[in-house]
TIRODREN-67768 format. One record per residue (C-alpha): residue number from 1; x, y, z. Coordinates in pm, 1 decimal, m for minus. Example, Ala and Ser with C-alpha at 12.3 -4.5 7.8 and 13.67 -1.06 7.14 Angstrom:
<atoms>
1 / 1230.0 / m450.0 / 780.0 .
2 / 1367.0 / m106.0 / 714.0 .
</atoms>
This chain:
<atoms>
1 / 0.0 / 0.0 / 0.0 .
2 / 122.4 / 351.6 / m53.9 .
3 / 88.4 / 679.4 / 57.3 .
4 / m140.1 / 874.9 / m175.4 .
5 / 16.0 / 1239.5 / m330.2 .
6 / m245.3 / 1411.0 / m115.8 .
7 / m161.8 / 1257.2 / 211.7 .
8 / 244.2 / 1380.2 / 170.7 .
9 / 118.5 / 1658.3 / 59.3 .
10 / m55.8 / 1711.0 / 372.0 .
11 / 234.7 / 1605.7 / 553.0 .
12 / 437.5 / 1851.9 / 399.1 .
13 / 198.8 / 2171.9 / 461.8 .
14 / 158.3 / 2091.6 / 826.6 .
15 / 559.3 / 2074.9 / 870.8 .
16 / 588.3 / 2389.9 / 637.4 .
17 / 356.1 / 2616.0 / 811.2 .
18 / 418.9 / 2552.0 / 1160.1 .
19 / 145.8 / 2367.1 / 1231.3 .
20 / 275.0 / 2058.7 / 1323.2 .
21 / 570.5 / 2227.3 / 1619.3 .
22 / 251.3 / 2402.1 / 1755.7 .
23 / 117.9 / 2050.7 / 1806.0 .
24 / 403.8 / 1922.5 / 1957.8 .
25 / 431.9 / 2175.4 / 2197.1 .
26 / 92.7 / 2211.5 / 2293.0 .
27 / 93.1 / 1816.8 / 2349.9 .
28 / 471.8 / 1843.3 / 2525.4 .
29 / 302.4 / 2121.3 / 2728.4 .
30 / m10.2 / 1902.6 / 2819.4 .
31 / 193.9 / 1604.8 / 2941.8 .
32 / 411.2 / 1817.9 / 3193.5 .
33 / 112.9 / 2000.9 / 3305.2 .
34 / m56.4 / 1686.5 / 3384.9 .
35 / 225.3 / 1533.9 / 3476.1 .
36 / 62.1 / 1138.3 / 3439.1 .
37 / 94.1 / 916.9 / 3131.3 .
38 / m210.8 / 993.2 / 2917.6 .
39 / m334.6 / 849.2 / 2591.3 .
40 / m351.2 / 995.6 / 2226.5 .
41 / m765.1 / 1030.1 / 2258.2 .
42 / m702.6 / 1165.8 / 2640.9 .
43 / m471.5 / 1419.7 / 2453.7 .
44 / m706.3 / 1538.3 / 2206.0 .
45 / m953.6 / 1531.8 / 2441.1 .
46 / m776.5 / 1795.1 / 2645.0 .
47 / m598.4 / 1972.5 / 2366.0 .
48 / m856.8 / 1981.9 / 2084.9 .
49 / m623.2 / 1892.1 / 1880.1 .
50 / m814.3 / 1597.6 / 1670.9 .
51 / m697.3 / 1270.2 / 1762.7 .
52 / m554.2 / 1187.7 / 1401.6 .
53 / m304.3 / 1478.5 / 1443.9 .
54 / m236.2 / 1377.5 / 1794.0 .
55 / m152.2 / 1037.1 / 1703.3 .
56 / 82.0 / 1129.7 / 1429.1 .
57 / 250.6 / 1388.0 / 1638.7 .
58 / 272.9 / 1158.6 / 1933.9 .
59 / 485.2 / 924.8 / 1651.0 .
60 / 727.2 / 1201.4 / 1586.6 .
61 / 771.5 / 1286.8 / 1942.7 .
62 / 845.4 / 961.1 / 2023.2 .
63 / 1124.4 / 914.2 / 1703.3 .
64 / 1263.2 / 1257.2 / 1852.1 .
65 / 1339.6 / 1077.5 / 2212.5 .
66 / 1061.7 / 1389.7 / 2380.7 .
67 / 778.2 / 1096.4 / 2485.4 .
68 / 832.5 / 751.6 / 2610.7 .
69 / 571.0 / 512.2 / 2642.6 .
70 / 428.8 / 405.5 / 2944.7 .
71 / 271.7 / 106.2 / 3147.2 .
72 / m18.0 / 4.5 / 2989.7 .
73 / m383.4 / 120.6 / 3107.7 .
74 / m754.6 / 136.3 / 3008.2 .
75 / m820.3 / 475.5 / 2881.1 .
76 / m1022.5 / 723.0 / 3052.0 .
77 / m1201.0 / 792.9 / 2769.6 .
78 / m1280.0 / 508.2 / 2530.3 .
79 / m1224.7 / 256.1 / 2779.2 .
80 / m1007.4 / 38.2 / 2592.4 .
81 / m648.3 / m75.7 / 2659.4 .
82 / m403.6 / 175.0 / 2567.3 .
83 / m22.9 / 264.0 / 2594.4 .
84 / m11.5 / 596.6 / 2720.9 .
85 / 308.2 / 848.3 / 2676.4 .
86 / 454.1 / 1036.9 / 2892.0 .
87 / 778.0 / 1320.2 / 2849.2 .
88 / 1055.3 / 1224.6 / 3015.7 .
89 / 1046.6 / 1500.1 / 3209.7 .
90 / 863.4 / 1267.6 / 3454.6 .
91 / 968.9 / 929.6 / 3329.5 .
92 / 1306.4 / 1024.4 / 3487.0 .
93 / 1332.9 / 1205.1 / 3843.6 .
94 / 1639.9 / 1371.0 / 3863.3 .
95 / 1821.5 / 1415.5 / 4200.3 .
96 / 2119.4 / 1549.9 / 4367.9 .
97 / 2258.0 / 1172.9 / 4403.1 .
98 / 2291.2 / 1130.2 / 4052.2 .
99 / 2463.8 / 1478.3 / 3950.3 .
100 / 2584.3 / 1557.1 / 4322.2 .
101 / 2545.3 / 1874.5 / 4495.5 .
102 / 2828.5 / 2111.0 / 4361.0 .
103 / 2681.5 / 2020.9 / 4030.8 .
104 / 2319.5 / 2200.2 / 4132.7 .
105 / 2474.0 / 2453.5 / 4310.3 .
106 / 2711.8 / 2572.8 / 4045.1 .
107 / 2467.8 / 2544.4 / 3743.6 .
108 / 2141.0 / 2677.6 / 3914.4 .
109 / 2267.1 / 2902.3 / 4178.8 .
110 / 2075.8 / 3263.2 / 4118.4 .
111 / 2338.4 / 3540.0 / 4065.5 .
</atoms>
């Protein structure tokens, strides 16, 4: 099966114009506000962003190392089992053990 012309072509306007970083952010933003693993339909739900675009956008945030999936869950919302993403802003904790304390004080110290 392949992609039909107007489906790139799609592709190509949403990258071109912007729309498709808005997305991203607006669904990176979401997930740290949250701050829980949520679905693609929980996304749009919350977003507005429809569900198609938040899949695909979930796909390229997820080839770009920004979302990692999580355990999975029934979803909120359609009630079915999902695997819900998360940013890795919360998948990993960081803490003073791991980087030590000079390292915190030295890079985040207010001037």
């Amino acid at each position: 099966m392949s992609i039909s012309t107007t489906s790139i072509e799609a592709y190509n306007d949403i990258n071109s114009d912007g729309t498709s970083a808005t997305q991203k952010n607006i669904i990176l933003d979401t997930l740290d506000t949250i701050a829980k693993p949520l679905s693609a339909r929980e996304v749009s739900n919350i977003t507005g962003i429809e569900i198609n675009a938040v899949s695909g956008r979930i796909n390229d945030l997820k080839k770009d190392g920004l979302l990692v999936e999580a355990e999975k869950r029934k979803c909120s919302i359609s009630h079915r089992l999902v695997t819900p993403v998360t940013s890795l802003s919360h998948k990993f904790k960081f803490n003073t053990r791991f980087f030590g304390r000079n390292f915190w004080k030295t890079t985040f110290e207010v001037q």
